[in-house]
Rosetta silent file (secondary structure, phi, psi, omega in degrees, C-alpha in Angstrom):
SEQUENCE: XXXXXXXXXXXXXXXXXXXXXXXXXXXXXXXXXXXXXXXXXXXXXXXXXXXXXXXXXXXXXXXXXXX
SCORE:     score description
SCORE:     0.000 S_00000001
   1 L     0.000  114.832  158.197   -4.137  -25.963   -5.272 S_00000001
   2 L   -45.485  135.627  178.482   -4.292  -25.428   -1.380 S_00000001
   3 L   -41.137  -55.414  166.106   -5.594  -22.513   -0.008 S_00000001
   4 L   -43.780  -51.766 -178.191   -2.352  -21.705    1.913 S_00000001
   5 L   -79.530   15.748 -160.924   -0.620  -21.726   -1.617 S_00000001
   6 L   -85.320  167.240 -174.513   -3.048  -19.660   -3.382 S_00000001
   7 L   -94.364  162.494 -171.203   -1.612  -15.995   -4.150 S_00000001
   8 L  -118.031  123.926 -149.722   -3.476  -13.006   -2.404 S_00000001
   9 L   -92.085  -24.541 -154.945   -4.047  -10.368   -4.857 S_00000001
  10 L   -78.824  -16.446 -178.020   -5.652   -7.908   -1.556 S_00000001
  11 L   -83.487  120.697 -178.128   -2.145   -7.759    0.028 S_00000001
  12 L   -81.100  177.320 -110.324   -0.514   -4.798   -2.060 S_00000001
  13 L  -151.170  122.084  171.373    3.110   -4.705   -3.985 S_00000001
  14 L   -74.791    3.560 -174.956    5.155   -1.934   -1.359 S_00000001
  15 L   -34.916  108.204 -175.400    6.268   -1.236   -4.889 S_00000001
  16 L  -113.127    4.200 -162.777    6.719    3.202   -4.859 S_00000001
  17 L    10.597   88.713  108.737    8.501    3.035   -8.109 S_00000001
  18 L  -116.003  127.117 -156.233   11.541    4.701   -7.785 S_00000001
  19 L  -129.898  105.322 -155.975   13.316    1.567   -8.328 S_00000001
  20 L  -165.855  114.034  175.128   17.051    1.332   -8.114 S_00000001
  21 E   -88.202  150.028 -165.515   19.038   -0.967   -6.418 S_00000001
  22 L   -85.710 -149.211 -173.961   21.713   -0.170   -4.043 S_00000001
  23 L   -70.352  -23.825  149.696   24.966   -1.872   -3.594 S_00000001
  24 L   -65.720  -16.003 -171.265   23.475   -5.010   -1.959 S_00000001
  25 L    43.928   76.749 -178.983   20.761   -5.293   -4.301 S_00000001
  26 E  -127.841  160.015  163.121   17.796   -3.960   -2.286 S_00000001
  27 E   -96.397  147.009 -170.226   15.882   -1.475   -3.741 S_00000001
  28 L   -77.643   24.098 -177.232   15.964    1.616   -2.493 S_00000001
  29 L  -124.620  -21.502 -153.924   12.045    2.801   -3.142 S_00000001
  30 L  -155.018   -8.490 -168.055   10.654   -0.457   -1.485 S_00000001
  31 L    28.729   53.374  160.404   13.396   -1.948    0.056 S_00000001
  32 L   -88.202  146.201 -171.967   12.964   -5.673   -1.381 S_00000001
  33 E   -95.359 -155.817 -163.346   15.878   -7.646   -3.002 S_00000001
  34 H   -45.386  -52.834 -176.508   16.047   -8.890   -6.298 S_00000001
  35 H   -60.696  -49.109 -172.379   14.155  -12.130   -5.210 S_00000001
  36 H   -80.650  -28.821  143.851   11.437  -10.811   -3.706 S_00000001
  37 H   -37.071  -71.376 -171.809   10.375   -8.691   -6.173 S_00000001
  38 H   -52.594  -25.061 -164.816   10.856  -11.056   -8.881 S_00000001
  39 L  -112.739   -9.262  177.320    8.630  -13.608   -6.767 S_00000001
  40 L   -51.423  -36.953 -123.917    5.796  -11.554   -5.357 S_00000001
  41 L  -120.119  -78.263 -122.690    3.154  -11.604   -8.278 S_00000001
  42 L  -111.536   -1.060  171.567    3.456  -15.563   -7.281 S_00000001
  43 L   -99.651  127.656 -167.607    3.616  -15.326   -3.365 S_00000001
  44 L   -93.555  176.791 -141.367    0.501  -16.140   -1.181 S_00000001
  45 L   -90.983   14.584  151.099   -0.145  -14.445    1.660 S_00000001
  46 L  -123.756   29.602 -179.088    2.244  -14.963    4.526 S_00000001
  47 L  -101.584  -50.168  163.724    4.932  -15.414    1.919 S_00000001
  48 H   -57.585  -31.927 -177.034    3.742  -11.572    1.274 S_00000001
  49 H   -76.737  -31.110 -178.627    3.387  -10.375    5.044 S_00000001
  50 H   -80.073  -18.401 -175.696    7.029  -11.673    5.360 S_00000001
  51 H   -77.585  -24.460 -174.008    8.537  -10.382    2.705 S_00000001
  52 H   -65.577  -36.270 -166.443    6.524   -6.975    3.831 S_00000001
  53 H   -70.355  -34.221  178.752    8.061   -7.815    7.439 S_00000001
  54 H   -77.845  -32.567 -164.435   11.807   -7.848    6.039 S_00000001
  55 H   -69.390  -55.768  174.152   11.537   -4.880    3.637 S_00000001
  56 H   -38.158    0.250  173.778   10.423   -2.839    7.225 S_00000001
  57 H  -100.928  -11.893  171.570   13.507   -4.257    9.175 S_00000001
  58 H   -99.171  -15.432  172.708   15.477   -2.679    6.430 S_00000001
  59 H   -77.064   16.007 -172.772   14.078    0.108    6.076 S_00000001
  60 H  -117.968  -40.660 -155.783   14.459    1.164    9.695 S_00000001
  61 H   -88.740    8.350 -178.932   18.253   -0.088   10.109 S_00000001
  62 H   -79.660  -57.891 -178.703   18.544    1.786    6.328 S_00000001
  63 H   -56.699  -37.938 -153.712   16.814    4.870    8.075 S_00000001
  64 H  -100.245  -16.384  161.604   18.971    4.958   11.365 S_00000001
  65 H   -66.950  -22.788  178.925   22.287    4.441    9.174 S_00000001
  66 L  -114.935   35.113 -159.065   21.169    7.317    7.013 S_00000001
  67 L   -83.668    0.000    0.000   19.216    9.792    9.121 S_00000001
């Protein structure tokens, strides 16, 4: 196994657990879908900063739709 694929344990799970998805099936505590949960535990570490980089773009256009 390459280094690039190995998973990075130091990058943490945005995980807040309350964990309930909305009508899109993101969750609303962490804002990740379905996938990216389910795939995380097994994602190395720009697999993690991106998924971290998507839940923030939803959480902001989630925040300015909902203020």
């Amino acid at each position: 196994m390459s280094e690039t694929h190995k998973t990075d344990p130091n990058i943490k799970s945005p995980c807040i657990r309350q964990c309930c998805l909305d009508d899109d099936e993101i969750c609303v505590g962490c804002y990740r879908t379905m996938k990216e949960i389910m795939v995380w535990q097994q994602s190395n570490q720009s697999e993690k900063l991106a998924i971290l980089a998507n839940c923030s773009i939803r959480k902001k256009k989630h925040d300015f739709l909902h203020p």
